[in-house]
Every structure is written in C-alpha cells, then in structure tokens.
C-alpha positions in Angstrom: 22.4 10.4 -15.2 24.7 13.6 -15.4 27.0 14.6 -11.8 28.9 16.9 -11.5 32.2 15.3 -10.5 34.1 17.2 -7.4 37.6 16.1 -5.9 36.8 14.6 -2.3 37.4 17.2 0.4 40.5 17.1 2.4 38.5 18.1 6.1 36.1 14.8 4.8 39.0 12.6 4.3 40.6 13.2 7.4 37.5 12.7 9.5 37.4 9.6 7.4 41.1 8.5 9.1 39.8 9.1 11.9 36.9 6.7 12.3 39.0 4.2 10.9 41.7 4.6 13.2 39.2 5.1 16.3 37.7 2.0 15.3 40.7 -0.9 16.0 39.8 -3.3 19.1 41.3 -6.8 20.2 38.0 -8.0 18.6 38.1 -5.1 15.3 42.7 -5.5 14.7 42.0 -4.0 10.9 40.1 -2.7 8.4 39.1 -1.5 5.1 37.6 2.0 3.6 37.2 2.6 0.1 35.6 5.8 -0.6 35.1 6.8 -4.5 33.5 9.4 -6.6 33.9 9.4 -10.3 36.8 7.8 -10.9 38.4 9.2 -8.0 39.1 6.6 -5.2 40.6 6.9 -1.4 41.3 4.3 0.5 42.1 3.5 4.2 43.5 0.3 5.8 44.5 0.6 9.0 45.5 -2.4 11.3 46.4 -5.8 10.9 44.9 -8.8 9.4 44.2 -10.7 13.0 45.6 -9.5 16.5 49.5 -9.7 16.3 49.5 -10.7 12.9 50.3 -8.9 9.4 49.0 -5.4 8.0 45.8 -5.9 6.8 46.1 -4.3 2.7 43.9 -2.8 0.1 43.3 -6.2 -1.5 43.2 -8.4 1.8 40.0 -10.5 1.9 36.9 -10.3 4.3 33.7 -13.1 4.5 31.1 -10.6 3.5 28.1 -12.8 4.0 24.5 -10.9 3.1 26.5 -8.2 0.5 26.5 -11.8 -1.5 22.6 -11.6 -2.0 23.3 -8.7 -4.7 25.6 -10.5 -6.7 23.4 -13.5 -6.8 20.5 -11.2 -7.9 22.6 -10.1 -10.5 22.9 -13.4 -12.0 19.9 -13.9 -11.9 19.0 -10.8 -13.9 20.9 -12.2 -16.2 18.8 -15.5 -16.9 15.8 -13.4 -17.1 17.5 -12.0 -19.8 18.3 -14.7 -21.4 14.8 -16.1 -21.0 16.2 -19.4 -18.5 13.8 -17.5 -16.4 10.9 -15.6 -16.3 9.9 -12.8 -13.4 6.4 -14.0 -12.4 6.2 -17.3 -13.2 6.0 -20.3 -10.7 9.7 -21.7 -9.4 8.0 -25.0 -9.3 8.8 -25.3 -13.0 12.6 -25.8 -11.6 11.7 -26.3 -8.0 9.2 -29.1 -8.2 9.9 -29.8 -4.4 8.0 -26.4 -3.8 4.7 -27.4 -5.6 1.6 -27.0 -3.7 3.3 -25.4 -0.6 1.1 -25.0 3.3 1.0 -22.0 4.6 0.8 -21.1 8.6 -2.3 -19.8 10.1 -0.7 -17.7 12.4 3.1 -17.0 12.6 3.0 -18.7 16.3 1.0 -21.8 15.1 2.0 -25.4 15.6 3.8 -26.7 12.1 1.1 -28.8 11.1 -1.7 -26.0 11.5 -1.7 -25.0 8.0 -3.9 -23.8 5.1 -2.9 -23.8 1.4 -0.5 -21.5 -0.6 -3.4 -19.1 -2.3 -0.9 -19.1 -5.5 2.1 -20.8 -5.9 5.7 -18.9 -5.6 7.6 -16.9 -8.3 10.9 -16.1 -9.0 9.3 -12.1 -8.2 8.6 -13.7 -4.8 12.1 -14.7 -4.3 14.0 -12.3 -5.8 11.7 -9.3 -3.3 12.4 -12.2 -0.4 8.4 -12.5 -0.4 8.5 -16.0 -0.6 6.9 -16.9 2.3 10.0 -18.6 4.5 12.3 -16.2 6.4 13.2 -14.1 9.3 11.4 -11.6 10.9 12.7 -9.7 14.1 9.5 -11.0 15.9 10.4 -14.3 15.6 13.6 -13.5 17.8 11.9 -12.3 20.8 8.6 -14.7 21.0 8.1 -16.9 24.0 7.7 -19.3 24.0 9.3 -19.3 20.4 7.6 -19.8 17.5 7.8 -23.3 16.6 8.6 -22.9 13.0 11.5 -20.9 14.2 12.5 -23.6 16.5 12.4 -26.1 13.3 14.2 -23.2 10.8 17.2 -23.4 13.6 17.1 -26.9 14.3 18.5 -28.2 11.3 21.0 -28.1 8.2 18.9 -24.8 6.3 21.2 -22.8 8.2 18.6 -19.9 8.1 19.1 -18.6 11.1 22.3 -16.9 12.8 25.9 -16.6 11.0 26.2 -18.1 8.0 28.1 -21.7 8.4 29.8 -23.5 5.4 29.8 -26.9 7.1 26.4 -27.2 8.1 24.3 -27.5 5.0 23.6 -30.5 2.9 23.9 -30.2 -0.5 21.6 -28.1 -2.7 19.1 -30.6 -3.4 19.0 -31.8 0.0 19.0 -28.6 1.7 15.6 -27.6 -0.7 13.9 -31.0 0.1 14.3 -30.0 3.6 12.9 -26.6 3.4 10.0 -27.9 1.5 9.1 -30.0 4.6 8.9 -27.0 6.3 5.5 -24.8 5.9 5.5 -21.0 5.0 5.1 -18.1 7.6 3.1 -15.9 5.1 1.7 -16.3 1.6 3.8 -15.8 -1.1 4.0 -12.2 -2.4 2.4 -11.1 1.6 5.5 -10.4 3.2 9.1 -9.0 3.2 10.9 -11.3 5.4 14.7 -12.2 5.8 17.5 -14.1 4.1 15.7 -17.6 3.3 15.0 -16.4 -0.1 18.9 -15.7 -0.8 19.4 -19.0 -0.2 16.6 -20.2 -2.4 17.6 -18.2 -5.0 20.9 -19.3 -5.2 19.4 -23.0 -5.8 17.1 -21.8 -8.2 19.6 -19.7 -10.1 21.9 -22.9 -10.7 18.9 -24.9 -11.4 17.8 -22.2 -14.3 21.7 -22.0 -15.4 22.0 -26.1 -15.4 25.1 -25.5 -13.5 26.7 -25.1 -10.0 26.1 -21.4 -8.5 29.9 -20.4 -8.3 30.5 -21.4 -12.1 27.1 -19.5 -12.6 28.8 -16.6 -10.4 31.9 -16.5 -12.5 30.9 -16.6 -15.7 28.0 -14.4 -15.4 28.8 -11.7 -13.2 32.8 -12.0 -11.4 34.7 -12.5 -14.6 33.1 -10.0 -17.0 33.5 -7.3 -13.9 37.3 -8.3 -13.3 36.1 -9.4 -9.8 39.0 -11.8 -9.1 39.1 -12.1 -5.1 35.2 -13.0 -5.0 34.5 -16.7 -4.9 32.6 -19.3 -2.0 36.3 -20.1 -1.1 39.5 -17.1 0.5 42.8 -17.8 -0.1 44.4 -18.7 3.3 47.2 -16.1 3.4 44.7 -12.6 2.1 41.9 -13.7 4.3 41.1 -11.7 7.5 40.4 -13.5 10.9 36.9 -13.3 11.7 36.0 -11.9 15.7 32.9 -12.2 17.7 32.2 -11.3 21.1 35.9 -10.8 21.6 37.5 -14.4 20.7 38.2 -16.4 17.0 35.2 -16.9 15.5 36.7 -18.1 12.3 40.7 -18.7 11.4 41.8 -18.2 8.2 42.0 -21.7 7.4 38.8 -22.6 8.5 34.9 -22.6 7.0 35.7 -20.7 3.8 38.7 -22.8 3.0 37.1 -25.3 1.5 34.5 -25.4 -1.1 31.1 -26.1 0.6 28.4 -28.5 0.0 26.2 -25.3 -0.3 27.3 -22.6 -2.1 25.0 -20.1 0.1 23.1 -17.7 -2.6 22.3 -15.4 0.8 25.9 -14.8 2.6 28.7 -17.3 1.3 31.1 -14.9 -0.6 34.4 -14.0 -0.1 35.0 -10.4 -1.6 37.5 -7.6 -1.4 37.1 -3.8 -1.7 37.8 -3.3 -5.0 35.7 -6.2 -6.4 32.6 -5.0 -4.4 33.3 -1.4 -6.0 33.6 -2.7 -8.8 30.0 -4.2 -8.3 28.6 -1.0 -7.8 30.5 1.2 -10.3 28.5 -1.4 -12.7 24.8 -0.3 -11.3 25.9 2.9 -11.6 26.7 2.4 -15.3 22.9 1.0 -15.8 24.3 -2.4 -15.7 27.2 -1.6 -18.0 27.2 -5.0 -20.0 26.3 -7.3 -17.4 22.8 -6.3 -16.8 19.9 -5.2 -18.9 19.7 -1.5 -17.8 15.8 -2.0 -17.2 16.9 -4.9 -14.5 19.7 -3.2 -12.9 17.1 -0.1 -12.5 14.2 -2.7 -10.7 17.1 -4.2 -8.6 18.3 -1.0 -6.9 14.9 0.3 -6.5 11.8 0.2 -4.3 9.8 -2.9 -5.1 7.5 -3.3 -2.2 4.3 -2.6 -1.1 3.7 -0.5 2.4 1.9 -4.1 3.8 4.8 -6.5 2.3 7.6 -4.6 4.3 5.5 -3.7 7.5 6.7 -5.0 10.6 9.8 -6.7 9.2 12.3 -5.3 12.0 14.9 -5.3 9.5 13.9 -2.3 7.3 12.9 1.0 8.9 10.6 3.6 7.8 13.1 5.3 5.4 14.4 1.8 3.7 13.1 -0.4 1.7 13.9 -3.2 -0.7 14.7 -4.5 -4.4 16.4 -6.9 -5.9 18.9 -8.4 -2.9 19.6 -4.7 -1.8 18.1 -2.5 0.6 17.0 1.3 -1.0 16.6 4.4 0.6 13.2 5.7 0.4 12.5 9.1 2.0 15.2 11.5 3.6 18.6 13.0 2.8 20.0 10.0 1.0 16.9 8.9 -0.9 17.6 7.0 -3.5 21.1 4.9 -2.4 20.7 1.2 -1.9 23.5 -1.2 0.1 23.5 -3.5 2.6 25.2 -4.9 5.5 26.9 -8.5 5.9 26.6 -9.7 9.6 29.8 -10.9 10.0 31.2 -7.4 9.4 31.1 -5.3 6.1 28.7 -3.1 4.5 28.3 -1.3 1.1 26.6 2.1 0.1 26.1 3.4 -3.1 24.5 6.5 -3.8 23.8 7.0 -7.6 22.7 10.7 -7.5 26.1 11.7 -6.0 28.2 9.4 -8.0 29.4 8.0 -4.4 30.4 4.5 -3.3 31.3 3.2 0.4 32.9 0.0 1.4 33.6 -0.8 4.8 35.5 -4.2 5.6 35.7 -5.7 9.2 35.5 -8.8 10.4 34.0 -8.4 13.7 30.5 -10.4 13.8 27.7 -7.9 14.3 26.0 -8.1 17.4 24.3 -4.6 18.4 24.4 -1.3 17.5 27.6 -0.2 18.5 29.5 -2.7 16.1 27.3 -0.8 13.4 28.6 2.4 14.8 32.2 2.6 12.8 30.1 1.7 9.4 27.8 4.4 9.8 30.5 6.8 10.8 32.5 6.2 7.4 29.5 6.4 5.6 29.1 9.9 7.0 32.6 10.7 6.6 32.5 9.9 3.4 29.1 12.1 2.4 31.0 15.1 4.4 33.6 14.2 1.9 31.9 15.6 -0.9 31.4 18.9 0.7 
C-alpha cells in the first residue's frame, strides 16, 4: 500500500499533551503516548512510575494483558506456516483432552444439560475465539448467574476478571480443567471472549513442542527487536498497577516471577516501542515474521454477522480477526487494535500509515477510564490534519 507521508501537525500534537497531561490521578500517576506515522514518531510521558515515586520514561514497562492475544496470534501464524499446524483442522490432534466435547443447551442451563459438539474444534475456531468457551457481556448481568459462569470463575482457568499469574495450574492442568467444563455454543457459532487466548497459547506450545515464552521469543519478540516483552517485568522499569484507587499490583509482585501459566490471552509485559514495533510489522505485510497472506487474515474481518451478534464486546462498527479487533464501517474502517484491561490500548490504522499506543496502568472499570485512550487516539488522527 502507497501513503502519502505528512509531518504530524503541531495544533494535533499539542492537543495530544494535553490529554496526557489532563489525564494524571492518584489512581493514573503516569503514562505513555507514542504516536507515529511513517517513520516519524512523537512521544509523551508524563508523570511518574507510581504516586511519589520516579518519572515514568519512554521505555518504562506496563502489564498489557489482552494486547498479548496478538502477539500470540502471530506465533501462531507462524506454525501454520511452517505446517506444525493447520487452519481448519481439529486441535484434538494436540489437544486430546478436547475430543468429543458437550455443548450447553441453553447458555443458562445446568452444567450437565448438554448435547454433543456437532463437529469438533479447530485451530480457525480458536484463533476467531469461536471455540465455544468464553465470555459474553450477558453472562455478567444474569440472575441468578449462569452456572457455567459460576464454574468458569470458581476455579484456577482464571477466565474471568483481571488476569492473575498465581492462580493457574500449569498448562496441562489448567486444559484438563477446562475440558471438564462444557461449551456455551458450538464451535464456529459464536464470537465470545478471551478463553480462546488462553487456549491458544497451550495449543501453540503444544504445536511448537516447547514452552510459549521460548515459542514467543524465538518466533516473534527477537526477530522484531522486541526486548522489554516477556511473561516476566524487570522490577525497577515496571509501572505500579491501580484499581479503584489503591495498589492493585507492586512492582515486585504477580509478573515478577515466571508463572505456572504463561497466559496466551493477557500475560505480557510490553513497552511502547516493542508494541510499535509489533504493528509497524503488519503494516509491512508481516515484514519477515509473517506470511503476508496471514498477517492480511489476522488484521481483518473474519466473522460472520450471527458469530459476533450479541457479544457485548464488539459493537456494530468492530469486528474481529486474528486476536485483534478491526474496524468495519465508519471513518476509521479498516484499523484493527485492542485494549488490555489493566490499562493500555493499541491502534493501528494501515490506510493512514498511523500507530497509537497508550500505556497506563489503571485497571479498567467503566467508561471514563477508557476516556483518556480514546482522546489520544483522536488527538492523534487530528494530528495528521
């Protein structure tokens, strides 16, 4: 694709500064911007790393739990390539604990009300997270709840809410214990939230015959030069993670250990530059990490109208591909991103040659947390004049 490549307007930039600076709270002490076009790049940190503490810098590092579901689709683009996997056959070649899987007969039904799996579940399934386990927004405001809900939450999946390094088992554990569990839709019927990350991420090191982060790193974080991204922060870079106005995580807690599961949906540690570096590789067709053909389906629309109706998550103009959401209709269709709930989001917009990273670490929990990534985002396009 040809753009025409524009310095980024001043008027932009400064209405960029001041979101950022607007944004700072007890809860919000500091953040990241990076705004580039081309190979023109601005950045803005403003604030410190937790309250009272050290400037937060350009290369500090932020928990950006669900921007890791594109990296781990990356990877495994790269074992399709390599023919370690293939895109519609059954994971139950790898995944033998997900052979012959039950299905609910109604999303509210009791766990052992149940028919069978009307085909069994592909890697497509799980790389368009319509395997048949996940989220919904439904599920959230059911009463009674939904008792597969109440099961998903009750033990180690760690499926629903923040992403936690020390609850978990191990990967073979943790899929045994989702297999025990029976599907909310068939696979391939629905678009449904962030279980299929995780499975991926287990099927990926499975296909690779070795653990996800050495999978990560050799695959995708080394050939980009993506030093600062790993399932573990260094202590001293990593920013203190906020919610509802108190410590939700110190720098030398959950991600400064290795965990037991390396979570393929929201365990990476990332900075700005790595995650631009991410994108400036889809924008280059893959570069030479991805077959262009992949890194085309992966940042495009690969849902039907029925498979990502009723989600909650994804609103008229959105859809999904691989581990990314993709703009479908409006001003901006054709850009793909996502958001991490514990803070961050990334936008890349190929037809403008534009990329957006936004690094807090203030947990989402409405809207108005939301409100500063949307503003830079729109600070950014106004930017471009």
């Amino acid at each position: 694709m040809t753009t025409t490549r524009r310095a980024l307007a001043e008027p932009g930039l400064q209405r960029l500064g001041r979101v950022a600076a607007g944004a700072l709270a007890d809860d919000l002490p500091g953040l990241v911007v990076l705004v580039a076009h081309g190979d023109e790049v601005h950045g803005e940190t403003r604030g410190t790393v937790a309250a009272g503490g050290a400037p937060i810098a350009r290369d500090s590092l932020f928990r950006i739990a669900s921007l890791t579901k594109p990296v781990v689709a990356a990877a495994v683009g790269t074992l399709l390539a390599d023919g370690a996997l293939h895109l519609d056959e059954p994971v139950d070649r790898l995944l033998p604990e997900l052979a012959d899987p039950r299905v609910l007969r109604r999303p509210d039904a009791a766990l052992d009300d149940t028919v069978p799996a009307e085909r069994p579940i592909s890697v497509r399934d799980v790389l368009t997270y319509t395997c048949g386990w996940g989220q919904s927004m439904a599920m959230f405001a059911a009463d009674p709840p939904w008792p597969i809900a109440t099961a998903m939450g009750a033990g180690r999946l760690n499926t629903m809410g923040p992403p936690r390094m020390d609850v978990p088992p191990e990967p073979d554990a943790w899929l045994a214990e989702l297999a025990e569990l029976p599907l909310l839709a068939q696979p391939g019927e629905r678009w449904l939230y962030n279980t299929s990350g995780q499975l991926l991420g287990v099927l990926a090191a499975r296909a690779a015959g070795e653990p996800l982060p050495d999978l990560l790193r050799s695959r995708v974080l080394t050939p980009l030069g993506m030093t600062d991204t790993a399932f573990t922060g260094d202590p001293v870079r990593l920013v203190t993670a906020y919610r509802a106005g108190a410590v939700w995580d110190p720098p030398d807690g959950l991600w400064s250990t290795p965990p037991r599961f390396p979570d393929g949906a929201a365990g990476l540690v990332s900075g700005a530059d790595d995650l631009l570096a991410f994108a400036r590789m889809l924008l280059a067709d893959g570069a030479d990490v991805l077959d262009p053909a992949f890194a085309a389906a992966m940042t495009s629309d690969q849902l039907t109208p029925a498979q990502r109706a009723g989600s909650g998550f994804l609103d008229d103009e959105t859809s999904w591909g691989f581990g990314v959401s993709v703009t479908i209709s409006g001003p901006r269709t054709g850009s793909f991103g996502w958001a991490g709930g514990l803070g961050t989001t990334w936008h890349v917009d190929p037809g403008r040659d534009l990329v957006v990273v936004t690094l807090t670490q203030r947990l989402f929990a409405g809207p108005d947390d939301f409100a500063v990534h949307a503003a830079t985002i729109d600070a950014a396009y106004a930017a471009l004049g």
